[in-house]
C-alpha positions in Angstrom: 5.4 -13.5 16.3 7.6 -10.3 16.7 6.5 -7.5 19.5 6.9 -4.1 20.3 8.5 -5.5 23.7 11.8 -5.7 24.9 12.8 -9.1 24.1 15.6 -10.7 26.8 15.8 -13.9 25.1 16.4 -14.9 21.2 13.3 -15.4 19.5 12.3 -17.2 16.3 11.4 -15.1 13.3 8.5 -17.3 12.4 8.0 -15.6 9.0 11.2 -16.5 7.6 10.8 -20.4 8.8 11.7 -22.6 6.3 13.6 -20.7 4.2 17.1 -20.5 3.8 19.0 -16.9 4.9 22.4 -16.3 4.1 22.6 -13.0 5.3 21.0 -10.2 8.1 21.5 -6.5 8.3 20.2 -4.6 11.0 19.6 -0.9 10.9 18.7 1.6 13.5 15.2 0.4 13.9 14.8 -2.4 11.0 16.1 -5.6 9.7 16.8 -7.3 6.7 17.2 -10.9 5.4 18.6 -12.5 2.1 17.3 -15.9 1.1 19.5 -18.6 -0.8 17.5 -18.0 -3.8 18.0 -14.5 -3.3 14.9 -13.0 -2.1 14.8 -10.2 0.1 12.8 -9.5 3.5 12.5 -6.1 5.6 10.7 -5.5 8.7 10.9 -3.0 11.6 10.1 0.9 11.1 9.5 2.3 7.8 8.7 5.9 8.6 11.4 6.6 6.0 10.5 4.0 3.3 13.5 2.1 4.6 11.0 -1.4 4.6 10.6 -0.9 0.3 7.0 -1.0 0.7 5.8 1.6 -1.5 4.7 3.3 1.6 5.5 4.8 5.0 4.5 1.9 7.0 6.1 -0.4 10.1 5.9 -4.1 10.1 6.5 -6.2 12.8 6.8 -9.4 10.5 9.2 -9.8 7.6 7.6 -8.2 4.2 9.5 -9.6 0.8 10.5 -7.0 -1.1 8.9 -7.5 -4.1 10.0 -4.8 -6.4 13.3 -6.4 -6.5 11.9 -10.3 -7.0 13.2 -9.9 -10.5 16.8 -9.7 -9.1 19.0 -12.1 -7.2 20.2 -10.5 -4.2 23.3 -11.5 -2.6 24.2 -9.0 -0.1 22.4 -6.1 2.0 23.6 -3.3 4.0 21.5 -1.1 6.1 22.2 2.4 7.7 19.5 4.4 10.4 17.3 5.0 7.7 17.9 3.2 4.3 19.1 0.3 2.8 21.4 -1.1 -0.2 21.6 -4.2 -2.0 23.7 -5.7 -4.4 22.6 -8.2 -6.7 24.2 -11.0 -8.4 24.9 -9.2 -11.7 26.4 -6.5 -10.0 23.7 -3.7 -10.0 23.2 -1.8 -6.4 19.8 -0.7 -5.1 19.0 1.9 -2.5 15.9 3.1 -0.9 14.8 4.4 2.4 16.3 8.4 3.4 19.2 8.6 1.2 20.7 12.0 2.5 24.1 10.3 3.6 24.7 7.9 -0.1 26.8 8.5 -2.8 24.4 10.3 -4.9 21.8 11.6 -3.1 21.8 15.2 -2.0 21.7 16.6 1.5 18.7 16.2 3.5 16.4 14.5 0.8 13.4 13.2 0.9 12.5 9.8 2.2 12.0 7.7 -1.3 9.6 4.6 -0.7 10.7 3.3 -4.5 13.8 1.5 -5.1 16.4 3.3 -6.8 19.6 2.2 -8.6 22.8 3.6 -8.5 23.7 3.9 -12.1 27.6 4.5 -11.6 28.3 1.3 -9.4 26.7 -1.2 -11.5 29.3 -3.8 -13.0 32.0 -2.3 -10.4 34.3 -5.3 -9.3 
């Protein structure tokens, strides 16, 4: 299991055993993981709502993010305190603090809710 402590050696992230991940993004103080069937895990702080919780919460094991199980994700990028995901139809979602995205305004709230950025979807 994952600890508060400093780890010097790599350790297995039992949650996500078994699966297949394609792709990690870390932020300032959480991770992320992408199955091959295009699931999506978050773990680490989530003061901000960056974890996609519905809440405020910190999780030292990897959580699915299951608001967005009705969409294939394929890749994930993660700043200090949010997150963005693409999907495999082309639709991006965004959730955490969003003050430094494209659309959000300065110095807005933390959203724990996913939101999707209208004006990017079906970009190539």
């Amino acid at each position: 299991p994952c600890t508060k402590d400093l780890q010097k050696d790599p350790l297995l992230v039992e949650t996500l055993r078994g699966k297949q991940i394609v792709q990690v993004s870390c932020g300032d103080q959480s991770s992320f993981a992408i199955t091959k069937l295009g699931d999506i895990y978050a773990w680490g702080r989530g003061i901000e709502g960056q974890l996609a919780q519905g809440d405020r919460k910190s999780s030292l094991a990897p959580l699915r993010i299951d608001s967005l199980q009705h969409e294939k994700i394929i890749k994930v990028s993660s700043g200090s305190h949010h997150c963005i995901a693409l999907t495999a139809t082309g639709r991006v979602y965004t959730w955490g603090k969003l003050y430094r995205t494209v659309e959000a305004k300065q110095n807005s709230p933390a959203q724990n809710d996913l939101g999707r950025l209208a004006g990017l979807t079906g970009l190539k």
